[in-house]
TIKELUM-694120 format. One record per residue: residue in one letter; x, y negated, z of N, C-alpha, C, O in turn. Coordinates in pm, whole numbers, plus 50000, padded with zeros to 5 digits. Example, Ala and Ser with C-alpha at 12.3 -4.5 7.8 and 13.67 -1.06 7.14 Angstrom:
% residues 2
a513195056950780512305045050780513205033050780514245033250846/s512855022550708513675010650714512904999750787513414988650804/
END
This chain:
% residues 506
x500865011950000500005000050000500894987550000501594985050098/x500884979149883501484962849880501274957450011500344962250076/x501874949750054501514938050115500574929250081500114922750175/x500244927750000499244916649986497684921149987496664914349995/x497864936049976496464945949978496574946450159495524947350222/x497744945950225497334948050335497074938250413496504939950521/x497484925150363497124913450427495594908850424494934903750514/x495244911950301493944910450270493254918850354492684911850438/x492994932950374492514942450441492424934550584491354929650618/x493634933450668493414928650786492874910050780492814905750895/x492694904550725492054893150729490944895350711490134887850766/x490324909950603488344909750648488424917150777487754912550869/x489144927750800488584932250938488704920751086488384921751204/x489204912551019489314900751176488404896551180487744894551282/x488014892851026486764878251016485214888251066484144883251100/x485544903551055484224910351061483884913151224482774915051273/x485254912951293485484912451438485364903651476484604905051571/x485614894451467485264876151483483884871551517483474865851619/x483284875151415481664878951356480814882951453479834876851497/x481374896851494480834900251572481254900851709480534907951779/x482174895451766482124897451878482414886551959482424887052082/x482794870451853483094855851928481814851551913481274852251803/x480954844952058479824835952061479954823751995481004818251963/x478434818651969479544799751951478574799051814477874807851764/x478734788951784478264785851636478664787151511479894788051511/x478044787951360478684791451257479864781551252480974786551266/x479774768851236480804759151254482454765951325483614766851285/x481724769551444483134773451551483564787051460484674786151409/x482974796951439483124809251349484094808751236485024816851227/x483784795451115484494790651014485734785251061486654787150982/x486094777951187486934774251231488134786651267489354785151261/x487434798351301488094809551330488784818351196489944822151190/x487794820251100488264822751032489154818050903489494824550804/x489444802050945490704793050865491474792250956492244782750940/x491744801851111492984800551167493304813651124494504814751097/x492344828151103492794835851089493794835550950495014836750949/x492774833150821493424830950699494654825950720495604833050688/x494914811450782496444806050771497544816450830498644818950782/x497034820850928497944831750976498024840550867499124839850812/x497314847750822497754860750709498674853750590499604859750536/x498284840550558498754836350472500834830950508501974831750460/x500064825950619501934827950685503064840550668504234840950632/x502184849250709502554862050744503254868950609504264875950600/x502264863850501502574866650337503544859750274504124864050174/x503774849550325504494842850268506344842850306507344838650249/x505974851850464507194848450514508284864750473509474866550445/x506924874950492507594884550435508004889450278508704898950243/x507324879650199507694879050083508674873550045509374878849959/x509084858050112509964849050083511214843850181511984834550159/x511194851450277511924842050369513304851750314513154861850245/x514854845850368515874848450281516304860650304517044867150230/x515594865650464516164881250506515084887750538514034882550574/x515354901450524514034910450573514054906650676515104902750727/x512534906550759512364907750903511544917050911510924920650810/x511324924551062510384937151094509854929551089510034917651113/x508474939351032507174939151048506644937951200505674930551215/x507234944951327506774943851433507064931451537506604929651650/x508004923351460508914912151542508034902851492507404896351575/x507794900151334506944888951288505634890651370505064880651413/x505114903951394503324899451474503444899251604502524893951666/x504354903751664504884901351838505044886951829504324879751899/x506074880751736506134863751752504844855751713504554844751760/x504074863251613502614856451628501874851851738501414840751766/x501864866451814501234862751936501664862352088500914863752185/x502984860252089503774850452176504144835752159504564827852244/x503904833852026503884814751980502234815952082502054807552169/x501294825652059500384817952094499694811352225499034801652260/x500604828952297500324828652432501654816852476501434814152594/x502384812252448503594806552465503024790752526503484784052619/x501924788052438501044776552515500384774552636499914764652692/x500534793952680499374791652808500884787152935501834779352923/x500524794753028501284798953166502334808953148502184818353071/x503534806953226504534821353197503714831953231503864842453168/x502744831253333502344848653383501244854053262500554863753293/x501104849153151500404857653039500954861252930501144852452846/x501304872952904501694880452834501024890252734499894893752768/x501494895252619500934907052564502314919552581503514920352553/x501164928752651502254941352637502704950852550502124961052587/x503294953252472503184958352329503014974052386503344976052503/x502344989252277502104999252310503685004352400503695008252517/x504835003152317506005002752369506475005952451507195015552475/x506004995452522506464986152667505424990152746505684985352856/x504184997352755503245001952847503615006952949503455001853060/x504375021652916504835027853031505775021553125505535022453246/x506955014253078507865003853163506964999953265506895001953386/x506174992553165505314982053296504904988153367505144986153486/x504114998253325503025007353428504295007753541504035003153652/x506105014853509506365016653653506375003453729506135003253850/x506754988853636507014980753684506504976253803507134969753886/x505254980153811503814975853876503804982254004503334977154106/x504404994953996504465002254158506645003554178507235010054264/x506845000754141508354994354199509185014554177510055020554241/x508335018154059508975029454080510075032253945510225023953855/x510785045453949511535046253807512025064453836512135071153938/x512235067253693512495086553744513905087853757514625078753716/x514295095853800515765101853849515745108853995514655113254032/x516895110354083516975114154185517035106854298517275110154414/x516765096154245516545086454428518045083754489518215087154606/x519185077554414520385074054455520575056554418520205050654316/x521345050454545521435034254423523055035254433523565039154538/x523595032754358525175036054292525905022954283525365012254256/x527115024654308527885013154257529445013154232529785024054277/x530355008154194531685012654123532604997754109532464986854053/x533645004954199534264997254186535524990054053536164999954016/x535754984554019537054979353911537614994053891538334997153986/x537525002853807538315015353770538375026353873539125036153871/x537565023653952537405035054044536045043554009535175042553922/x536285053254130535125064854135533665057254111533515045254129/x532695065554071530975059954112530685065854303530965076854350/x530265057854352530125059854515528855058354505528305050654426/x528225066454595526875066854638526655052854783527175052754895/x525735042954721525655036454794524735037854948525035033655059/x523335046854893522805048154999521465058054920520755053054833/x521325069254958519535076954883518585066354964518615056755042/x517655075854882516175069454909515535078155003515465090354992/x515025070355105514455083355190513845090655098513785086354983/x513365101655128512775113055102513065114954939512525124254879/x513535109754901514055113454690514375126154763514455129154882/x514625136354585515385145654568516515140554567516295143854451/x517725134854577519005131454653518905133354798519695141954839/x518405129654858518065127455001517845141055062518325145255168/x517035147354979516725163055039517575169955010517705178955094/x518355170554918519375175554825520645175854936521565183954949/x520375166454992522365163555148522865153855050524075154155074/x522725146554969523365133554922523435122755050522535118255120/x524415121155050524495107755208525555094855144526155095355037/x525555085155232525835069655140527705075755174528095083655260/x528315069955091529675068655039529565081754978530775083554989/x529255090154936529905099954874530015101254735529055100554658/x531075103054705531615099654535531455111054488531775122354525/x530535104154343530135118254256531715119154163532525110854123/x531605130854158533045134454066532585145953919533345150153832/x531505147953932530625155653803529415154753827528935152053937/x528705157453706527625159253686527715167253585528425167253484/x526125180953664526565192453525527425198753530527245208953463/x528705198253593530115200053526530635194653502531835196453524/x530255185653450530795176153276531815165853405531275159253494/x533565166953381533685156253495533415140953450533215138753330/x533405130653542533335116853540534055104853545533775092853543/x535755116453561536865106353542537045099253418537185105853315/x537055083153413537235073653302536155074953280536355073553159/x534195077653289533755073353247533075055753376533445052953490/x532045048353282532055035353377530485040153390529825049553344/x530235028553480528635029253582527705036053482527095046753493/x527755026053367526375029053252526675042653211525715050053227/x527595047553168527645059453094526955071753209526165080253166/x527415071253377527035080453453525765082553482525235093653493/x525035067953498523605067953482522945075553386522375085753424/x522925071953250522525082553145522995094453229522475093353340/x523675103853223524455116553289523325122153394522885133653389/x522855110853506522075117453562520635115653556519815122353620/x520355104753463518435104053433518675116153319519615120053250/x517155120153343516475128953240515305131753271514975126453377/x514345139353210512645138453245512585143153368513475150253415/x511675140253422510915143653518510755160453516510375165453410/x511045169253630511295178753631512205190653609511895202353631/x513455186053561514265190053499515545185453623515555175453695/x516545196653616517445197853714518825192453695519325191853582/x519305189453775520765177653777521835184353898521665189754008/x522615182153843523815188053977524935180354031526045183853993/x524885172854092525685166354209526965173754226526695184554278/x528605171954198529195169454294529935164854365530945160754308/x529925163754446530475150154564531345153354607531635165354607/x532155143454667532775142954778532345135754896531885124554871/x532365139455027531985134455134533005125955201534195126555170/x532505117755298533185104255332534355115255451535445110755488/x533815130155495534505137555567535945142655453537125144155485/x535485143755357536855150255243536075163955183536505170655089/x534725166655264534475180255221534025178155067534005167655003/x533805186155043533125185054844532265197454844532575208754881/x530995192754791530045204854766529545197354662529635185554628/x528595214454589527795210454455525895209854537525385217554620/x525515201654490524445197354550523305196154427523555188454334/x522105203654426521525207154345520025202454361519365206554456/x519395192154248518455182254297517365186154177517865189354070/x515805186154189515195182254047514685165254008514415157854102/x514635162453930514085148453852512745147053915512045157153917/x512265135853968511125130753994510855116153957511835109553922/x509545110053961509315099753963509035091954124508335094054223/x510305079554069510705076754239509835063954286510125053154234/x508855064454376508495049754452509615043154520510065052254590/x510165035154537510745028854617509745025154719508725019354681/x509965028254870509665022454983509465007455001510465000255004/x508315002555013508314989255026508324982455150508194970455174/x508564995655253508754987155442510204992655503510645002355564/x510534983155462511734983855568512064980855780511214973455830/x512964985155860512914979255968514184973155950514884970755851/x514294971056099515354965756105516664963556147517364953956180/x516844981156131518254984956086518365000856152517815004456256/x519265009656056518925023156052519735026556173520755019956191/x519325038856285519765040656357520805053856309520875057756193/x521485058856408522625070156397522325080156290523075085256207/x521145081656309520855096056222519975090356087519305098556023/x519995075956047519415072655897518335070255932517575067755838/x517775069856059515955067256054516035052756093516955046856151/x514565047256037514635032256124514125031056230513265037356291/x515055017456259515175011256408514155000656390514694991456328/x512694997456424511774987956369511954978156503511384967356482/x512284978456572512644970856719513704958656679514824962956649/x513574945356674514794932656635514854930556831515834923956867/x514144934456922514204932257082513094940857140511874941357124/x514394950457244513564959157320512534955457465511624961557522/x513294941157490512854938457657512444925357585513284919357517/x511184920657598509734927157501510304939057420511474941157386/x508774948857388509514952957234508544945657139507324944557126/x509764940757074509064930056939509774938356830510964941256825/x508674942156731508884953256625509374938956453508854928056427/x510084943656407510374937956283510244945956141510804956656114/x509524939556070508754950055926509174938455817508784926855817/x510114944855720509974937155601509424944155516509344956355499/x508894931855442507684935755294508884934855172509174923255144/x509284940555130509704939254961508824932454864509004922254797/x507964939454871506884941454761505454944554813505304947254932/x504114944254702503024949054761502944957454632503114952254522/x502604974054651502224980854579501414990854575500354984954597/x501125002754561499585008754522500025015354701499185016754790/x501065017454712501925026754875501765013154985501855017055101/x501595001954976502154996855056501034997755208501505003355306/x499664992155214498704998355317498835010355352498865012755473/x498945020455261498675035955339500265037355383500665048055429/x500985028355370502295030355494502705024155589503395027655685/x502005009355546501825000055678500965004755778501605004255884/x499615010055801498695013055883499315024056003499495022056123/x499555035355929499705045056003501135039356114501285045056222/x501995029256076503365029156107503245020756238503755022256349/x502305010656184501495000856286501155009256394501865008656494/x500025018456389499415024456495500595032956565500325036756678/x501385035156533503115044456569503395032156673503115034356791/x503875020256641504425013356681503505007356808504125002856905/x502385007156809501685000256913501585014457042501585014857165/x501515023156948501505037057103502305036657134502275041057249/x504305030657076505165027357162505245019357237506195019057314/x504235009657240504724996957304504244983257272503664974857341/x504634983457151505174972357073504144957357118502944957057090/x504934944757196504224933057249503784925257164502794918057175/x504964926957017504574916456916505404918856787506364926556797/x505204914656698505344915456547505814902556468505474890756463/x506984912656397507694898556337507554903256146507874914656113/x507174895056063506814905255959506764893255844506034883855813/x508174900555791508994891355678508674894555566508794906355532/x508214885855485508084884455368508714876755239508264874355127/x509824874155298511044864955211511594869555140512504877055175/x511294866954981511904869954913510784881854882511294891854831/x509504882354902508694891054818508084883454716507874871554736/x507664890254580507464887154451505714886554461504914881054385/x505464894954591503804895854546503774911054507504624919354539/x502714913254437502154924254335500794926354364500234915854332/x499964934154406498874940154395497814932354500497974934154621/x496834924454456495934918454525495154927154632494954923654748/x494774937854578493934946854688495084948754772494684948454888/x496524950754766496984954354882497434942154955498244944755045/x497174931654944497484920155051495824919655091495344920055205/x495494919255031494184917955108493474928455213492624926055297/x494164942155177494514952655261495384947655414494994948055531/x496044945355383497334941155487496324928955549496184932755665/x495784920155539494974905655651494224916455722494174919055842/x493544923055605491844930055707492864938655863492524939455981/x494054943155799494674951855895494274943856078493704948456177/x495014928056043495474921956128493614911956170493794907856284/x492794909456144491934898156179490274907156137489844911656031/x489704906756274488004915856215487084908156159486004913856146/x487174892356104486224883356064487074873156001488194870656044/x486394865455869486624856055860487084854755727487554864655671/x486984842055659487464844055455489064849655474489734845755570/x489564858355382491064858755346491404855555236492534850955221/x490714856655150491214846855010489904846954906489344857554876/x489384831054841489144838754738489684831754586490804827354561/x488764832254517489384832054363488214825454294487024828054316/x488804814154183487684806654145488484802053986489624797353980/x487544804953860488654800453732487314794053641486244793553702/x487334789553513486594784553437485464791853406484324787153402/x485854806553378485024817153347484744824553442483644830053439/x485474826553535484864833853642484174830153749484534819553800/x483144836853804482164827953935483334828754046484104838354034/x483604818754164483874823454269483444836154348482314839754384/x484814842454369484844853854457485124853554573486314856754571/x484814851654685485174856154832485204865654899484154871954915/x486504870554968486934882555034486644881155182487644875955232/x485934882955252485814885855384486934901755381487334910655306/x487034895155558487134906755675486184916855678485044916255630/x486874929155756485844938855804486104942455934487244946455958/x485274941956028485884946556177486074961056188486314965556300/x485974970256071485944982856081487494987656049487834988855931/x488524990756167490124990856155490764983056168491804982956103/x490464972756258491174963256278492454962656430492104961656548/x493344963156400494214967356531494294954456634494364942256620/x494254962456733494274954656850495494939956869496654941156830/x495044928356927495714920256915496944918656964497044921557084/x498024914556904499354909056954499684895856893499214889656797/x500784893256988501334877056888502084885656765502574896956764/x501924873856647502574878056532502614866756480501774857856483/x504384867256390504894858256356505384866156198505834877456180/x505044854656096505144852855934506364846955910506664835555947/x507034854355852508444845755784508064845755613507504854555547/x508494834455577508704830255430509504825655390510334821155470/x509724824155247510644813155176510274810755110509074813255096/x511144802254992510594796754869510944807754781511234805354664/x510934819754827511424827054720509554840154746509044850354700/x509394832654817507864841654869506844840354750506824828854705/x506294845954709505224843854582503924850954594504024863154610/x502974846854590501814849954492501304861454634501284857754752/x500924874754589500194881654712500944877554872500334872854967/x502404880954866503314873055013502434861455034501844862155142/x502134850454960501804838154995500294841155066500064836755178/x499134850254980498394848155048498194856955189497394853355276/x499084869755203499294873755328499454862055455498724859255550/x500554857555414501104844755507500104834155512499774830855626/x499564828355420498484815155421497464820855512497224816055623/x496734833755451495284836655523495474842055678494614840255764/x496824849555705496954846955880497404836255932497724835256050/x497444830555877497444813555965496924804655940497154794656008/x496044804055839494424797955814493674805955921492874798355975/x493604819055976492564823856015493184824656157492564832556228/x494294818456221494914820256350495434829356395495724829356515/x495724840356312496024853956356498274853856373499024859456453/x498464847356291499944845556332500594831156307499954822956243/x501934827856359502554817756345503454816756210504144826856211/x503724809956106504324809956037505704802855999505784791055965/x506414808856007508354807156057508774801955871508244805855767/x509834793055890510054794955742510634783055698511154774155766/x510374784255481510364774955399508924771355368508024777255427/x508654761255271507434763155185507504774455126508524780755154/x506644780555038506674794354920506544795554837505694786954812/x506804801954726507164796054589505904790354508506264784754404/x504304790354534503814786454483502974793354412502184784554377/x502594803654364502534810754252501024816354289500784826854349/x500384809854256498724815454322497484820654148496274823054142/x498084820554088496844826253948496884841953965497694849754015/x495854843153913495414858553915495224860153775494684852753692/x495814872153764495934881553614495034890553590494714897853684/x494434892353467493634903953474494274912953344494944907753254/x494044923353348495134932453217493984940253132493414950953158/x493824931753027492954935652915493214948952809494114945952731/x492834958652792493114965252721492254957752557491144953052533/x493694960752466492844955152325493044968552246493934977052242/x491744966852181491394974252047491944982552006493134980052022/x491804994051946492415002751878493905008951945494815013951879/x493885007552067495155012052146496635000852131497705002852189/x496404992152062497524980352029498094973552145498564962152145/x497994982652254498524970052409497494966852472496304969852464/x498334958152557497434951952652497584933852694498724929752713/x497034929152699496814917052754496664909252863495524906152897/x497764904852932498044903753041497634885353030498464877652982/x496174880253083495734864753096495634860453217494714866053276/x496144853653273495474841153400494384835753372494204828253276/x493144840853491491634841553459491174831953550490274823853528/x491934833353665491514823053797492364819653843493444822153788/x492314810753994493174806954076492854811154271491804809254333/x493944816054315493504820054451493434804854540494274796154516/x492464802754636492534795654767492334803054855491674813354849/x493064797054979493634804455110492074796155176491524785955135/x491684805955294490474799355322490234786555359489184780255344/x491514782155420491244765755433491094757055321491234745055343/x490694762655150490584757355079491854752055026491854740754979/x492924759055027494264752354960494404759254893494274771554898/x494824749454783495324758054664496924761854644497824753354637/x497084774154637498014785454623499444781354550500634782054582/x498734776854440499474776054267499894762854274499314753954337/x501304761154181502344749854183501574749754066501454759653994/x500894736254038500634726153907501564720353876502454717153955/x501564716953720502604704753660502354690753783501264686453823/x503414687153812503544671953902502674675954021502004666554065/x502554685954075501994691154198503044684054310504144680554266/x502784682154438503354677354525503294684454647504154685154735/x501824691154640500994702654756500814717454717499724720554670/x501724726654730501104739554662502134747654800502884743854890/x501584760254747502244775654848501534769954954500644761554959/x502394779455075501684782655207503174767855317504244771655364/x502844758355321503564751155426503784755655581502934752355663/x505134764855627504864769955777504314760855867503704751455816/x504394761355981504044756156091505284751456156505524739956192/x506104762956169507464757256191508744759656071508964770856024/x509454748656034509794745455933511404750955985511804745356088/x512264760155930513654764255929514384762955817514334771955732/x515384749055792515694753955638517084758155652517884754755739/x517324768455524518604777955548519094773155380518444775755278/x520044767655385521194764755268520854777855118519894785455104/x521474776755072521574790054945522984796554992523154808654984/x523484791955018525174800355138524574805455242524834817455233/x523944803955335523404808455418522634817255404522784827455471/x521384815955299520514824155255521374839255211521164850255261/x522234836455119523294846355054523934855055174523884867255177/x524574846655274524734855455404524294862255472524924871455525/x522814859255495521484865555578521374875455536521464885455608/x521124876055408520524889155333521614901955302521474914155289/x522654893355298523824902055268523934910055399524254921755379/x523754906655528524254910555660522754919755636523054931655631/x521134917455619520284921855663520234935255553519684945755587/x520824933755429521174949055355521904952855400521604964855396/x523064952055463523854963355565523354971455646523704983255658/x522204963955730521434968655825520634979555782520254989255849/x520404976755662518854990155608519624996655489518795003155424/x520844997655434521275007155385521825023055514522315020455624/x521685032855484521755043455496523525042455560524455037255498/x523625048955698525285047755749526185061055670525925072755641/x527135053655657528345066855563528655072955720528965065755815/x528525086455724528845099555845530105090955912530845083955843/x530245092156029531605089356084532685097956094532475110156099/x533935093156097535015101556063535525100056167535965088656180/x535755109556288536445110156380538285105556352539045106656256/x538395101556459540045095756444540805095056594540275091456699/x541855098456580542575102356709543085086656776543115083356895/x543545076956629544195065556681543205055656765543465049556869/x542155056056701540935047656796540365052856957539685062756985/x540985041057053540145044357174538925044057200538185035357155/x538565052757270537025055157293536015043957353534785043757351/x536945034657407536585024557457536725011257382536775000657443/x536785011857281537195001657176535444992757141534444998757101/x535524980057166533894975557114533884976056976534794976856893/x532394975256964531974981656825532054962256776531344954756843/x533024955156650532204948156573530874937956627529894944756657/x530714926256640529734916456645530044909656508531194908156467/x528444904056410528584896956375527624882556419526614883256490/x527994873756380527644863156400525944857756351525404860056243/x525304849356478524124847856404523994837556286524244825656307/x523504843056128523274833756029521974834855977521494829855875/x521514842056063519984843455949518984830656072518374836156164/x518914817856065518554806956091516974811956155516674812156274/x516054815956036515154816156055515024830156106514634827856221/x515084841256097514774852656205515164850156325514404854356412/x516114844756360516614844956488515554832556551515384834456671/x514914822356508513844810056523512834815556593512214812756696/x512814830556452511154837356528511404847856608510394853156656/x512374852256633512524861456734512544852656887512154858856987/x512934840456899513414833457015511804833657028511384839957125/x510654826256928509594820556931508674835556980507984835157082/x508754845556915507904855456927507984860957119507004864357184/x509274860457165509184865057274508914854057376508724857457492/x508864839357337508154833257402507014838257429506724841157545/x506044840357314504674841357282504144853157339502954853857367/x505074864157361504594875957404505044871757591504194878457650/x505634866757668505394861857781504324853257787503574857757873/x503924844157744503174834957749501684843957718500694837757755/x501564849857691500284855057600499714863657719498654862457780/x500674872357733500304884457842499174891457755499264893057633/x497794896557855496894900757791495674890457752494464892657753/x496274880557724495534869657681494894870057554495194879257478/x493954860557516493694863757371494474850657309495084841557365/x494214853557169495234844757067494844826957110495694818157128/x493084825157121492964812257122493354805957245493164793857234/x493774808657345494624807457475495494800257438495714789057485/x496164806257339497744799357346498194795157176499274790157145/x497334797857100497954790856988497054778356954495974777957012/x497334769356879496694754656824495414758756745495294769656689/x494434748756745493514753656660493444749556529492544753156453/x494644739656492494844732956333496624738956361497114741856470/x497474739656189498574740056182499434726156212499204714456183/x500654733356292501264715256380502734719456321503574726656376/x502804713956213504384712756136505464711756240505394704056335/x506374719356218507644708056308508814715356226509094726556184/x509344701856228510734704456163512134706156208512824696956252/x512584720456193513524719456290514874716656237514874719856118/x516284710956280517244706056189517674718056127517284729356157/x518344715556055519514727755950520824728356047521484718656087/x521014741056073522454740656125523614736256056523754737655935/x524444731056131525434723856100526764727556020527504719155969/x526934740056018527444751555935527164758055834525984761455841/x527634761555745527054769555616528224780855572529384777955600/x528044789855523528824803655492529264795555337528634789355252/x530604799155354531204797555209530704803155097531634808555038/x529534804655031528904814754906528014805954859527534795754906/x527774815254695526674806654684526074817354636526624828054609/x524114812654616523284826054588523094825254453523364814654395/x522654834954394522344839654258521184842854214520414851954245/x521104830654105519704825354072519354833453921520144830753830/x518414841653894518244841753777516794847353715516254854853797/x516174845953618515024841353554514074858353546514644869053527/x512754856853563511904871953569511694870953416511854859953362/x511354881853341510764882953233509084870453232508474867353130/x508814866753346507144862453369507154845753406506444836053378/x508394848453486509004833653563510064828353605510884837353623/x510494818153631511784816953691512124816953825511704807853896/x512644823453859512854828854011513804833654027514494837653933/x514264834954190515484833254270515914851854289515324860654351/x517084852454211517584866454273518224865454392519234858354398/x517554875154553518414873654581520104880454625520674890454580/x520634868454747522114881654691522484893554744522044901954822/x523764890854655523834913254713525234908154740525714896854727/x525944923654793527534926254749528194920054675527694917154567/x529394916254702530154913354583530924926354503532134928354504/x530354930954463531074945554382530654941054231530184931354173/x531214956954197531054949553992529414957853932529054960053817/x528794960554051527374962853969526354965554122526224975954187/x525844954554141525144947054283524434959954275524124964054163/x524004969454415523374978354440521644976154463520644982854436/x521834965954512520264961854551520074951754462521004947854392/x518874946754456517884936254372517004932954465516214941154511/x517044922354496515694916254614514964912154485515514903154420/x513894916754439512884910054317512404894754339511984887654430/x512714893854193511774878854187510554876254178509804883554114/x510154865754239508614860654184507684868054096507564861953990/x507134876654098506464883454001504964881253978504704870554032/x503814886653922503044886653870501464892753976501454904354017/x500474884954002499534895154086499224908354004499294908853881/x498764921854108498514930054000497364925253911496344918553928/x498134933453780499424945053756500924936253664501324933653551/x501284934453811502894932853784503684935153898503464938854014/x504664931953833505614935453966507134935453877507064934853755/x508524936353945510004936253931510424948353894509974958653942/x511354947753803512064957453744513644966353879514664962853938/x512944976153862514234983253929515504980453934515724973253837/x516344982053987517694978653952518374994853876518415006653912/x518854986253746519444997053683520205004553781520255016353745/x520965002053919521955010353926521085023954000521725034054030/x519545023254026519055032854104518905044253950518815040553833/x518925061654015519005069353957517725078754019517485089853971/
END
């Protein structure tokens, strides 16, 4: 079939789809079908005449990214392609064996740390241990990328590990392929044997939970962990969300009902759509403690309305920066004939006090503003996080040694994380002060800003900024090695979106 038979072909089937399925008047109709025409006629002209071949699939992808290119970064078309990516994109998952890797300048590949429960993890893979084959096949002189390939392959299919241990021993360690969730709750910091330590202070016990992400896992692992933590004890709750991208609306809205039995948590209001309002349900609602919200400006979109709607609704204090702003809601259109999907901004979220969420052009008022204001440098920030991934990576086995006394102190580092340490001072106020009190006892009944100074010090670094496929947003930092193990995700998309894995996980 010519081109010009096929251009024609798809210009009646538009105008017949057009026809039938855009409202509006004949006028508006004719209007549609002299944008369609100019387009085919573009399309004809460019593949006929322009000086180099171009794909066929690049010219109609740039069609309709010139078009969406007018709206908002968060709307997209997903090409058939690119479906499955996204689909993992969306739950923070990717297939292999659940290892995140990293390599130094001409050295070995080292196991940085498994994933709980991956096939690595079950397998006896533990953090430092250097793979030296795969398969067989050895791995001397090859670099990071080549080993990766080596150990992805489908889902179900078997891979062989072998290592060396941080002891000197070497075994072959024998794993199958799965599709991996990444864990989206971290504590705050792994104890002797790799489990977490969710305790940041035992005398209170004040429990500490970071959010990564919100994904299809994230409620059915928060709930149960919650109710764990309160049969221990636990006086109060510190529950960081810095540096989360957002993702899945039902699961932040999951996560408020957890914490408050009444009252709006968010709703949503756009040109075409009626306002929606989300109430509470008093049915599962856990018993009260003080609880304190950390943010940043690196906080986005579902994070924001976690954080906004417990402190619109009085349920916690909010520690922090402003947050990045990012309040539209996406809806993911399936189009026609299996051709993708369509990813549009339909509405906009408000937090129940009626604020709006979303950074407008020349906006001055947007995100969630804390209550108490901590600002931490981009050196500082870079430090925090760097010290708080030490904490939740997986410990390399200890190696007994004759020269070290038994009495030798372990290592202090220094406090830099500004704002955890703000809300930890603040939270165990609150849990003396509170006793078995209820919340309206002791917290304000409007938000009371205060600004507290910037410390006077800053860590020699700087952080590393770089752009989402959706938006521009803050990576944050890792290691200084030659292929960063972790990825704190950027700013991402309400569901269905979410941050791309870090290549170095397997």
């Amino acid at each position: 079939m010519n081109r010009e038979k096929f251009a024609w072909i798809v210009s009646m089937v538009l105008v017949i789809i057009l026809a039938l399925q855009i409202p509006g008047t004949l006028a508006s109709r004719d209007e549609d079908y002299t944008f369609v025409r100019t387009l085919v006629d573009i399309h004809r002209q460019v593949a006929s005449n322009y000086v180099e071949s171009i794909e066929e699939d690049k010219l109609r992808e740039g069609a309709i990214d010139g078009m969406l290119g007018q709206l908002d970064p968060f709307s997209v078309y997903i090409p058939p392609t690119r479906q499955e990516d996204f689909d993992r994109m969306l739950e923070n998952s990717f297939r292999g064996v659940g290892i995140q890797l990293d390599q130094k300048e001409g050295g070995p590949v080292e196991v940085v740390t498994p994933i709980d429960g991956s096939p690595a993890f079950k397998a006896g893979v533990q953090a430092g241990d250097l793979i030296l084959k795969v398969n067989n096949e050895s791995l001397e002189g090859l670099r990071l990328p080549e080993v990766v390939k080596k150990i992805q392959g489908k889902v179900g299919t078997e891979v062989k590990l072998f290592v060396r241990h941080v002891t000197g021993q070497e075994a072959e360690l024998k794993m199958t392929r799965e599709d991996i969730v990444v864990p989206t709750i971290k504590g705050y910091s792994r104890k002797s044997d790799n489990t977490w330590d969710y305790y940041c202070c035992d005398d209170p016990k004040v429990a500490y939970l970071r959010l990564t992400q919100f994904t299809s896992e994230t409620f059915d692992s928060l709930k149960p962990l919650m109710e764990k933590l309160l049969s221990e004890g636990m006086k109060g709750l510190i529950l960081d969300l810095r540096f989360n991208p957002g993702g899945r609306l039902d699961q932040a809205i999951d996560v408020v009902d957890l914490f408050i039995d009444h009252g709006v948590i968010v709703s949503t209001r756009g040109r075409n759509r009626p306002e929606q309002v989300v109430t509470a349900k008093s049915a599962g609602t856990l018993p009260y403690f003080p609880m304190i919200v950390l943010v940043n400006e690196h906080s986005a979109s579902a994070a924001e309305i976690v954080a906004g709607s417990l402190m619109d609704n009085k349920r916690a204090l909010v520690v922090g920066e402003r947050s990045y702003g990012k309040g539209s809601v996406q809806e993911l259109i399936p189009l026609d004939n299996k051709t993708g999907e369509l990813k549009l901004t339909v509405a906009y979220y408000y937090l129940p006090s009626g604020r709006l969420v979303h950074r407008k052009k020349d906006a001055t008022d947007w995100g969630v503003q804390p209550q108490i204001t901590v600002r931490m440098t981009p050196d500082q920030e870079r430090v925090a996080m760097q010290q708080r991934w030490e904490q939740e990576i997986f410990r390399k086995p200890v190696v007994k040694s004759t020269t070290r006394s038994a009495t030798q102190p372990a290592t202090t580092q220094s406090v830099t994380d500004a704002q955890l340490q703000r809300a930890i001072d603040t939270i165990v106020a609150l849990v003396v002060l509170v006793g078995d009190r209820e919340v309206g006892d002791v917290l304000p009944k409007t938000p009371m800003p205060v600004l507290i100074p910037m410390p006077r010090t800053a860590a020699p670094a700087t952080t590393q900024v770089a752009p989402t496929e959706s938006a521009p947003a803050a990576t944050a930092p890792q290691p200084s090695t030659t292929t960063a193990p972790v990825t704190i995700p950027a700013p991402a998309d309400e569901a269905p979106t979410t941050t791309k894995t870090p290549a170095t996980q397997q």
